[in-house]
C-alpha positions as CSV (number, residue, x, y, z in Angstrom):
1,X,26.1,-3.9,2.4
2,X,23.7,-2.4,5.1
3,X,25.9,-2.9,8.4
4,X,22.9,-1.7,10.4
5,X,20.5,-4.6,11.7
6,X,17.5,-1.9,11.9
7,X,18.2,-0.7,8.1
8,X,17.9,-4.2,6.9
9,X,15.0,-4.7,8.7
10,X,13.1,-1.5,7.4
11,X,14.7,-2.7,4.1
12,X,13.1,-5.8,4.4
13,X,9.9,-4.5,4.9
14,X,9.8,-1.6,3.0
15,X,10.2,-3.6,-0.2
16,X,7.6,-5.9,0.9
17,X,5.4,-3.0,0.8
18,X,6.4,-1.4,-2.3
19,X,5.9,-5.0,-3.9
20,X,2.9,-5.5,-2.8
21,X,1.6,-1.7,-3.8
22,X,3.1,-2.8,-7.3
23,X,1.1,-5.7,-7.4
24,X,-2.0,-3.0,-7.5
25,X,-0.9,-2.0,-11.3
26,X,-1.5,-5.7,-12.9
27,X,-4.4,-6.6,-10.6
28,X,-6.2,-3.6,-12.0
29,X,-5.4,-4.2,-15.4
30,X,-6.6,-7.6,-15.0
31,X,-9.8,-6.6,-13.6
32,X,-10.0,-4.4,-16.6
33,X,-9.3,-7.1,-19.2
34,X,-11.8,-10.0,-17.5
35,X,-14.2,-7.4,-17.0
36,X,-13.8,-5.5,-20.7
37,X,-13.8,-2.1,-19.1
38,X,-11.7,0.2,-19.5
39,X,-11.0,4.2,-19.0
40,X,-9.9,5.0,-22.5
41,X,-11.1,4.8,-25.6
42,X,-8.0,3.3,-27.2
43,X,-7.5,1.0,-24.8
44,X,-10.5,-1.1,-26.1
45,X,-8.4,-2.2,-29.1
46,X,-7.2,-4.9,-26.9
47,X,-10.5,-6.4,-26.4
48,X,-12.1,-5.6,-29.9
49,X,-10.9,-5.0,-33.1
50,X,-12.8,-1.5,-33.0
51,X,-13.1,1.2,-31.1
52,X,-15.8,0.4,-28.5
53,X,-17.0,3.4,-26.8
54,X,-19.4,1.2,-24.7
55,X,-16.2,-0.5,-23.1
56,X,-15.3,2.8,-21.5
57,X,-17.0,2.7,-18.7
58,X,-17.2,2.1,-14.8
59,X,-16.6,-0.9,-13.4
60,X,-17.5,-1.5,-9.1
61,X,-14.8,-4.3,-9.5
62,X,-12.6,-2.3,-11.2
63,X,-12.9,0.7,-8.8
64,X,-12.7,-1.3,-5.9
65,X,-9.0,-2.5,-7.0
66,X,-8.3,1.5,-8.3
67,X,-8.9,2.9,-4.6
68,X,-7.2,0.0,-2.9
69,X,-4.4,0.8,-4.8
70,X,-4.8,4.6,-3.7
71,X,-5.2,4.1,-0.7
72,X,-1.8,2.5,-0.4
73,X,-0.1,5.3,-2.2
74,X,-1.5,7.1,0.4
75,X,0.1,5.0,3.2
76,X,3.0,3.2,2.0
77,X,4.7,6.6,1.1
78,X,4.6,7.8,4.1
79,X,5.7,4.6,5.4
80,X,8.6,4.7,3.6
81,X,9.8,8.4,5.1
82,X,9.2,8.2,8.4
83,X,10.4,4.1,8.5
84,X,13.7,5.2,7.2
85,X,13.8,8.2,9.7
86,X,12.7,6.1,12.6
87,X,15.4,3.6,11.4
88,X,18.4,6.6,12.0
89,X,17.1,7.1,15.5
90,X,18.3,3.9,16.5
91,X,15.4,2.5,18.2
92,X,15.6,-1.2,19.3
93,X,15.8,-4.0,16.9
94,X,12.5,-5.7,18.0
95,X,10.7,-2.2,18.5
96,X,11.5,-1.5,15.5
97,X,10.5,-4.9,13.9
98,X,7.1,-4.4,15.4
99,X,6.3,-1.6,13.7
100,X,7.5,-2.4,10.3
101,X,5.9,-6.2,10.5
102,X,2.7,-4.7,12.1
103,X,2.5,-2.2,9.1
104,X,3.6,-4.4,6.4
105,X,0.3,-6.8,8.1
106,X,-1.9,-4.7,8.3
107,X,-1.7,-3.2,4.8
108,X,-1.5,-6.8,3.4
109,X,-4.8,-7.4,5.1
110,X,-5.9,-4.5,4.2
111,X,-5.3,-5.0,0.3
112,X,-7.3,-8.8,1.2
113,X,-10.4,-6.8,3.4
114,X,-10.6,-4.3,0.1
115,X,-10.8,-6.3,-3.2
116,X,-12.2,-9.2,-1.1
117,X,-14.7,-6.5,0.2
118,X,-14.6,-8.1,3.8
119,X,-17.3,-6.6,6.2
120,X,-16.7,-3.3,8.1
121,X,-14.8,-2.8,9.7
122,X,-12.4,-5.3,8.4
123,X,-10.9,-2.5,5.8
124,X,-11.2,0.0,8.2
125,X,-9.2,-1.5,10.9
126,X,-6.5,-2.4,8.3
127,X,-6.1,1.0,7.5
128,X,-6.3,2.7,11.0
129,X,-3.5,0.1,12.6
130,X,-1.2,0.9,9.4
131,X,-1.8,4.5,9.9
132,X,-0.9,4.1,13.6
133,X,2.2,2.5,13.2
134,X,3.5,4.7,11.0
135,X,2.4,8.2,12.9
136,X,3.8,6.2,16.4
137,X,7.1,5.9,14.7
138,X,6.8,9.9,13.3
139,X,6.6,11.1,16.9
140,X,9.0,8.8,18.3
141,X,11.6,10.5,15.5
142,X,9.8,13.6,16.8
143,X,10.6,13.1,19.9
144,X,14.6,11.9,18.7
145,X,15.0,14.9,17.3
146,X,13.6,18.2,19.3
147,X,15.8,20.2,21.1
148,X,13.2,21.3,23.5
């Protein structure tokens, strides 16, 4: 068991994230299935007993979900490293529960602002206060760790 009230938290959170980046992988392939498009040739068996080479195709739904769920590789990741950094500097609990429930937020509303395709600049505030969070906690382990 975790001892540390700030490593449960990030815990906490961290799988929230990673749960909800997971999620990504059966929303697209349900976008792909309602909408009959897919990106490989053999994948059209599942739609039609034949190869279909006209169901390999782009899809704007389809995309939309695909770069969503890029875009959180592209944050979560990060998330993950420098969370669990900031975690072993021992900030305060409730700092440190404001930055992992702010970024675990705003990437959920992100995810919502994306596939929902909320107006501008829903998505892009989403993104920016994740992004924030995460390099405000990369200079506070900065800062933790420089012998300067």
């Amino acid at each position: 068991m975790m001892d540390s009230e700030i490593l449960r938290a990030f815990t906490t959170y961290a799988i929230i994230v990673i749960l909800k980046m997971m999620l990504m992988s059966p929303l697209t392939s349900y976008f792909r299935l309602t909408r009959k498009v897919f990106a490989n040739l053999e994948d059209s068996k599942l739609v039609s007993p034949i190869l279909d080479k006209a169901l390999v195709r782009v899809d704007p739904a389809v995309e939309r979900v695909r770069r969503c769920h890029l875009n959180d590789l592209e944050n979560v990741i990060p998330f993950l490293a420098v969370g669990f950094l900031y975690a072993l500097t021992g900030p305060e609990l409730s700092t440190a529960l404001l930055h992992y429930r702010i970024f675990a937020g705003a990437r959920i509303f992100h995810t919502f602002a994306y596939i929902l395709a909320f107006p501008q600049p829903c998505r892009a505030l989403g993104f920016m206060v994740g992004l924030l969070v995460t390099v405000h906690m990369a200079f506070r382990v900065l800062g933790s760790v420089l012998l300067l």
